[in-house]
N, C-alpha and C positions, 0 to 999 in steps of 0.2 A: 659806262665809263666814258667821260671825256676824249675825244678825238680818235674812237675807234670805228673802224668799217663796220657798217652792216654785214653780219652774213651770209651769203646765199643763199636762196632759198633752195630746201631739198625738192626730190622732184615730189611728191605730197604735199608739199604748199605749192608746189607748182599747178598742179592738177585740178587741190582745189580754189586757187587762185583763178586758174582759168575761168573753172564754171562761176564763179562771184562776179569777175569781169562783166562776163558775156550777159549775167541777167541783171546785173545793173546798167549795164549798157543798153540793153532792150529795154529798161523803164525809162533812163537818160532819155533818148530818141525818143518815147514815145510822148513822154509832157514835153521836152524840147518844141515837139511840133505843133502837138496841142495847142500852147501858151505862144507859139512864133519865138520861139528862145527866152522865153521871160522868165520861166520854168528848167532850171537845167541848163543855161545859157552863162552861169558862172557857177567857179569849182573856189575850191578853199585859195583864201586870200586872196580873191575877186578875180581869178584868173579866166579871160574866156573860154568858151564852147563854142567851136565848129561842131557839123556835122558833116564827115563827109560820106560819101557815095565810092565804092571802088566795082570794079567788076569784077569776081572771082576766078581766079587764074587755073582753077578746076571745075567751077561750074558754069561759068557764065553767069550767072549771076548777078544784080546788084546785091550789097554787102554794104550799111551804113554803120559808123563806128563814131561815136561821142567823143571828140579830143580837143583838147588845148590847146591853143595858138597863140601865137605872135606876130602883128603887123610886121613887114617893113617894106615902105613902099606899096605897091601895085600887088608886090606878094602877102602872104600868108605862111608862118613857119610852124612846122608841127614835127613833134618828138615820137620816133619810133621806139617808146620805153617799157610798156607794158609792165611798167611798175619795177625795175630789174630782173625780170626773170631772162632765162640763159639762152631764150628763144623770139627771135622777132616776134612781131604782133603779125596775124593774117592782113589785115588789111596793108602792111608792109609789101608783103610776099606777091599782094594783089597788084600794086600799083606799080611795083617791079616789073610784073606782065603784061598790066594794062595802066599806063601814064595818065591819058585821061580823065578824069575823075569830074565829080559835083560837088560843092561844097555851098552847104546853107549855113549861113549867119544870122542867124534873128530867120526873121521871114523872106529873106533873100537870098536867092540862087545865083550859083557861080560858075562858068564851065571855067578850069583850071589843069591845068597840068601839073602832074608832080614830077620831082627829080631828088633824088638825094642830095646833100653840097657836100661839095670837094672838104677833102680838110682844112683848109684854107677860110673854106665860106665857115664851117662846124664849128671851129674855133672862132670867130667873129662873132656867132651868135647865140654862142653856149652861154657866156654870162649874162647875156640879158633874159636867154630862156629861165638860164635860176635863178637873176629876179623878179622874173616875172613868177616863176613855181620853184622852189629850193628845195624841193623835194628830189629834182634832180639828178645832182649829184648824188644823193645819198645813191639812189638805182644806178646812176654808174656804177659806182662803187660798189655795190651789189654782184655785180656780173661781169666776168672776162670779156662777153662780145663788146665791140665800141656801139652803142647807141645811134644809132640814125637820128641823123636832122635832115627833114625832107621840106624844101621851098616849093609851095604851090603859085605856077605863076597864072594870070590871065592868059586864055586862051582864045587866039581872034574867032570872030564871028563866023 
């Protein structure tokens, strides 16, 4: 039907939504790297692929997660969406505890910091995120939590 919200997903498509994520995500990264991003370096309707690097907020850990971005400037914009489910993504949770991050583009590496943006910045760069990927909205709408838009900036040397 015509201009109706998606419905949320229960927590069984949550669950098995996660484990589909994570091992298409583990093939993402791995031709990503193979190929230098040639391979896995764009998503439907030509959207690019980072890769970034977090450090896990319980293990220490590095923790690399295949996501979609958006220039602007010196930054780098990425959507903490996980598809609309009612739960941030880990690597969200991560970069919360540890800012820092890596972020490879093609065959190039980037020390970067992340930050979530204020409401202010979210609304500025929500509509170009869902031109950039319109699938967007629909995951808003999906889910009561507000969706994170997190700007990764250069970090000096």
């Amino acid at each position: 039907m015509a201009g109706r919200s998606p419905a949320p997903f229960t927590p069984t498509q949550e669950r098995v939504g996660h484990v589909v994520i994570r091992a298409m995500s583990a093939v993402n990264v791995w031709l990503y790297r193979l190929s230098g991003g040639r391979v896995g370096g764009r998503f439907r309707h030509g959207a690019p692929v980072l890769l970034l690097t977090t450090v896990g907020r319980k293990t220490g850990a590095s923790r690399v997660a295949p996501l979609l971005y958006l220039e602007d400037g010196d930054n780098l914009v990425i959507v903490a969406s996980k598809g609309g489910m009612s739960h941030h993504p880990t690597w969200y949770l991560n970069v919360q505890a540890h800012p820092d991050v890596e972020v490879e583009v093609g065959s190039e590496r980037r020390n970067m910091r992340a930050r979530t943006a204020d409401a202010a910045e979210r609304s500025a760069l929500w509509p170009r995120l869902v031109e950039m990927y319109r699938d967007y909205d629909d995951y808003q709408a999906r889910t009561e939590r507000v969706i994170p838009v997190v700007i990764l900036s250069p970090r000096p040397a």
